[in-house]
C-alpha positions as CSV (number, residue, x, y, z in Angstrom):
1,X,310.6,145.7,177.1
2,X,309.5,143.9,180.1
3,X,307.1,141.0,180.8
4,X,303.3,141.4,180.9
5,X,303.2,139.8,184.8
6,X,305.7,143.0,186.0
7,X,302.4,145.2,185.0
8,X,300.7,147.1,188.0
9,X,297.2,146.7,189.0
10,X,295.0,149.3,186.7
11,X,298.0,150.1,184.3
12,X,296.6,150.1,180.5
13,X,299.9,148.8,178.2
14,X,300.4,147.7,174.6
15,X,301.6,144.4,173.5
16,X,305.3,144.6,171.9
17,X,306.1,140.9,171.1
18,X,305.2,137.5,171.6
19,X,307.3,134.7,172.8
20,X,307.3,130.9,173.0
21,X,306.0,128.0,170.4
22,X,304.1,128.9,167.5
23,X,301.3,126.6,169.2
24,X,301.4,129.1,172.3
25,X,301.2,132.4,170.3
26,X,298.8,130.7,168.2
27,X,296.5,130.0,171.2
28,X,297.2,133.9,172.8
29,X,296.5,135.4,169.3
30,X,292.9,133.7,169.4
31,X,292.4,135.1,172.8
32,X,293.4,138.5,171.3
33,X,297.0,139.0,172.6
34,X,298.2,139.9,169.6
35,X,301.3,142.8,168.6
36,X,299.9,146.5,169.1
37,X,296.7,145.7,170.9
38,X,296.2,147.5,174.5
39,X,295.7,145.5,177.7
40,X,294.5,146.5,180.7
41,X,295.8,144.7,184.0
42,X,292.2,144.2,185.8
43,X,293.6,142.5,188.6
44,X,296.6,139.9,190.4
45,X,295.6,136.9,192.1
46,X,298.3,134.5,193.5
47,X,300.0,135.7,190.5
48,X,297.0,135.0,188.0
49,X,296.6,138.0,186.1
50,X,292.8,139.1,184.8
51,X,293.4,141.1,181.6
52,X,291.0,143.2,179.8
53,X,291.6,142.8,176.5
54,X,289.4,144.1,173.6
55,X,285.2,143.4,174.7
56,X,286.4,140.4,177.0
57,X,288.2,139.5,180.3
58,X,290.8,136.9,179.8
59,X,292.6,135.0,183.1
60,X,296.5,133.8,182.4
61,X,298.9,132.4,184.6
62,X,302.3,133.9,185.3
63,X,303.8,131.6,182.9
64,X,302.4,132.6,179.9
65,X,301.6,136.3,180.7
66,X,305.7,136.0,181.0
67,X,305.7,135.1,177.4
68,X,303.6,138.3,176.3
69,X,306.3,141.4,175.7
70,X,304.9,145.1,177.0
């Protein structure tokens, strides 16, 4: 396993585990980072990550794209 921000540039992965406070995986859940579901990295920015995930684009930081298992 290896985090979500080590993901290439067009690379299409599946989420294995999330990490952190139950607050934090509460909040990723509800943006649909949630255990099995595919992601696709869109595209890097300063280290910001732009995630497809699902219908809907979703920005995260390094920090918690860190906390999201591939």
């Amino acid at each position: 396993m290896m985090p979500l921000s080590m993901a290439k540039t067009g690379e299409t992965v599946t989420i294995r585990k999330i990490t952190g406070k139950d607050e934090v995986r509460q909040h990723l859940a509800e943006l649909g980072f949630v255990v099995d579901a595919a992601v696709t990295v869109v595209n890097e920015i300063a280290g910001n990550l732009i995630l497809q995930v699902k219908d809907s684009r979703v920005a995260l930081d390094r920090g918690l794209a860190n906390r999201i298992m591939i």
